[in-house]
N, C-alpha and C positions, 0 to 999 in steps of 0.2 A: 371634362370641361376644359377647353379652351379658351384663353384670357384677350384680349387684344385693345388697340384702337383704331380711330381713322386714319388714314391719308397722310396727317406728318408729324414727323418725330421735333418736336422743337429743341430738343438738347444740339440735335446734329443742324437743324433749320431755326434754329433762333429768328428768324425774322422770314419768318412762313417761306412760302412759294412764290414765286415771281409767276404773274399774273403769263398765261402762254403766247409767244410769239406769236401772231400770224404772218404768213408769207408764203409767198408761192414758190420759193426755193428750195429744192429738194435739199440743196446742202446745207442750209440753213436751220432749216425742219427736222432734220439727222443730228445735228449738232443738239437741237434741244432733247432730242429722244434719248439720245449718249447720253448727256447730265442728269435727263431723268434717272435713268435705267442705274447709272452709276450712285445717286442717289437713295435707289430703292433697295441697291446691293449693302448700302453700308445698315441702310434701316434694318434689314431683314437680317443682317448679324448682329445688331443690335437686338434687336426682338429675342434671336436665337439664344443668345447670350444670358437674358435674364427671362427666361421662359413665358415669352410672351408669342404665344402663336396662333396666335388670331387677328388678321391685320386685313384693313380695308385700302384697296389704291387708290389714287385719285382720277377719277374719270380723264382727266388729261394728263396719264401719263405718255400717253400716246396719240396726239393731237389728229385729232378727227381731220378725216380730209376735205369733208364738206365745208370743216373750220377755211383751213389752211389755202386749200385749192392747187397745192404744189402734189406734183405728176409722181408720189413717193410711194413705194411699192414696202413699205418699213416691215413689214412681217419677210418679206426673203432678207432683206438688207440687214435686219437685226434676228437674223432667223438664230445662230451660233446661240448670242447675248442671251435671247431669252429661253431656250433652251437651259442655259446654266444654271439661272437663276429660277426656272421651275426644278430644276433638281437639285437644287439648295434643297426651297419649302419643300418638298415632297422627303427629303434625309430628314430634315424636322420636322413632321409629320405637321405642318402648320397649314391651317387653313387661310385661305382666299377669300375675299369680296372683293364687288366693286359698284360703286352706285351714281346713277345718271344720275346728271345734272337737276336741278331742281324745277329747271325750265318743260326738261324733258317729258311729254305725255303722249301717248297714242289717240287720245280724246282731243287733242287741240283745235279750234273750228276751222281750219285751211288746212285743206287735204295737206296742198308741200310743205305745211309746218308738221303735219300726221308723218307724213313719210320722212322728215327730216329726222325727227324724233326716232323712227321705226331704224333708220340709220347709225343713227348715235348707238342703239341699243342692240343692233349686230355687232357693229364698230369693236363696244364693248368688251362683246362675249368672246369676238375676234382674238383682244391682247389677252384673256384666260386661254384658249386655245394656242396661242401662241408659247404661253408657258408651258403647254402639257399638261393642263391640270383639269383633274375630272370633274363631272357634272354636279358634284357636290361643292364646290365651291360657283358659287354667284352673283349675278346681275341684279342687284336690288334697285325696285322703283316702286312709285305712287301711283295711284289710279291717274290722278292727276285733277285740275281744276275742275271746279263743278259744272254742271251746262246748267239748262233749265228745273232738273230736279236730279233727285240720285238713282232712280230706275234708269232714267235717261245715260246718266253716265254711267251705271255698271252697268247697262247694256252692251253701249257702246266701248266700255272695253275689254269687256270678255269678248265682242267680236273681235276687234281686233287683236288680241292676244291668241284665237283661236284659229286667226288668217295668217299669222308666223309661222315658220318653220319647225319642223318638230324640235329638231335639235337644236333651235333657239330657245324653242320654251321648255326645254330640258334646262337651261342656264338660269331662269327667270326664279326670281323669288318678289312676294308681294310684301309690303310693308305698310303696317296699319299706319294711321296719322290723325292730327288730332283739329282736321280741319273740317271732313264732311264722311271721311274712309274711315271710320274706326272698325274695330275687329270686328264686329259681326259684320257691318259691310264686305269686310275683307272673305268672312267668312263663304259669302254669297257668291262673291267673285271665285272662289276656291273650288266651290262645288261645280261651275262652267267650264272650267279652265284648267283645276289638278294644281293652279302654282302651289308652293307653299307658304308659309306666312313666317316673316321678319315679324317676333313680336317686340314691341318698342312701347317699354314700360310707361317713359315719362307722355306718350301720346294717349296711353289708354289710360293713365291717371287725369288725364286732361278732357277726355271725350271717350264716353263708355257707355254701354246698357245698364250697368249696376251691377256687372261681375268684378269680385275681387282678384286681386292679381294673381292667383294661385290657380283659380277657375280656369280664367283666360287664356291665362299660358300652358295650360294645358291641353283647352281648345286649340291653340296656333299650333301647340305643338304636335298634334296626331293629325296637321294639314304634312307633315313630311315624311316620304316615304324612304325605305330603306337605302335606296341609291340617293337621292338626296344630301343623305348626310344627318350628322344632327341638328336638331332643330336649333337658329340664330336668335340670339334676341341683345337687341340695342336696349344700353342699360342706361339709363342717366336720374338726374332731379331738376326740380324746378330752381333757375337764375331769379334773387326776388329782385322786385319792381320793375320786372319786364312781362310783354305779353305771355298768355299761357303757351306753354310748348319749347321753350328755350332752353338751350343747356347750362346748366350748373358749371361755374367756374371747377371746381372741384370736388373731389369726394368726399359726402358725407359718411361717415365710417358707421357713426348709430343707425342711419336710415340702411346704410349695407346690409349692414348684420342682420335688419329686422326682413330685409327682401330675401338673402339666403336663407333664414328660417322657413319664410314663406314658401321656397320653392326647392325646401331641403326634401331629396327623391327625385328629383327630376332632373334628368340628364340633359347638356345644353352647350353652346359655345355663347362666348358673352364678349359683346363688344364694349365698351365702356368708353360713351360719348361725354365725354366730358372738354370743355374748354384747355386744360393743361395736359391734354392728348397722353401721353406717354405716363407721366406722375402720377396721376390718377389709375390706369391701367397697373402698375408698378405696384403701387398700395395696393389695390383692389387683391392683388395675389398674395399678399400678407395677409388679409384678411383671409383667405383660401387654405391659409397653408396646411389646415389640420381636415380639410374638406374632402371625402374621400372621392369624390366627383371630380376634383385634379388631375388624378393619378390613373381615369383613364386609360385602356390600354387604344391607341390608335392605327 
């Protein structure tokens, strides 16, 4: 088992990420990529440091050109940089994610918002290729917004997920949600498509059939096949007096313990969405430390 979090370290980002440039300046646009990248170097020795090796990027580490519109060719230009930094993670056998935007759908009702989307989502898989890093590490997304009904939208986007590229939807992983996609939706979409399933505890506590957690992720977990990787699953709790599906400022330790009970046997990398990113990830491995699922050979 692999430990991790998302997108930013706040010990080193104390006051998050600056929202991404746009500009049509290729030098300009380089200049953010550099900061990024430089940024991501120090995270990932961080991470390396205190055996956290399971870390999600942020979809703008690498500012989409469609964003931008600057003429920037950044995969030859940072071709060296990222190279180095996939043979970092790959010496610490640390896994990759990276997840589109929240906007992002292949169901959106304007085709050039469809294909925009469809862009973002090469875009993507693009900066994991660019690291060198294999088909087990992934592109996580949402079915996306509802249409008319839910036949209607897992229809339409197992087509579209079956009109991509193979070795785009080699990168893909599906992640349940706790708005209209819960797992067995997810499930459906699995059987059309082959993705496999991000199981994402606190969405299926929130929107479920009436399977227990132990069930379920189990279910999600024999959607991943051997190239794949191990099966991911986003781990969080409920934030009170906010709408259902929210992340927990930080880690409940008693509700931990009773989730590893739950899913003690079962082999896994665990992301741990929690609001204090890093602290939470940090503890969660305390909690591990006598966990024979740690110690993994990878």
């Amino acid at each position: 088992m692999r430990v991790g979090y998302p997108a930013i370290n706040l010990e080193l980002e104390p006051q998050g990420r600056a929202p991404t440039m746009i500009s049509r300046s290729p030098d300009k646009v380089a200049q953010v990529i550099a900061k990024n990248l430089e940024v991501l170097e120090r995270t990932l020795r961080f991470n390396a440091e205190r055996g956290l090796l399971f870390f999600r990027l942020r979809p703008d580490l690498v500012p989409a050109p469609g964003l931008t519109g600057a003429p920037l060719d950044w995969a030859a230009r940072f071709a060296d940089r990222f190279r180095e930094l996939g043979a970092f993670i790959r010496a610490h056998h640390m896994r990759i994610n990276i997840h589109t935007h929240l906007a992002t759908s292949l169901i959106l009702k304007r085709p050039g918002d469809r294909e925009e989307s469809a862009q973002e989502i090469r875009h993507l898989a693009a900066v994991l290729d660019a690291l060198e890093l294999p088909d087990s590490d992934k592109v996580q997304l949402h079915v996306g917004p509802k249409h008319t009904d839910l036949d209607t939208s897992l229809r339409l986007f197992i087509e579209a997920v079956n009109g991509l590229e193979p070795g785009l939807r080699r990168r893909l992983a599906l992640e349940n949600d706790n708005n209209y996609c819960n797992l067995r939706a997810c499930l459906r979409v699995h059987a059309e498509t082959g993705l496999p399933i991000v199981f994402d505890v606190l969405h299926h506590e929130v929107d479920n059939a009436g399977e227990r957690v132990r069930e379920a992720q189990e279910q999600a977990a024999a959607t991943w096949r051997p190239e794949d990787g191990p099966p991911m699953v986003d781990y969080s709790t409920q934030r009170p007096k906010v709408m259902p599906g929210k992340h927990a400022e930080h880690l409940d330790g008693a509700r931990f313990h009773i989730y590893l009970e739950q899913t003690r046997g079962l082999d896994f990398d665990l992301m741990m969405e929690f609001k204090d990113r890093e602290k939470s990830a940090v503890e969660g491995l305390r909690f591990l430390a006598e966990d024979a699922r740690l110690a993994r050979p990878y």
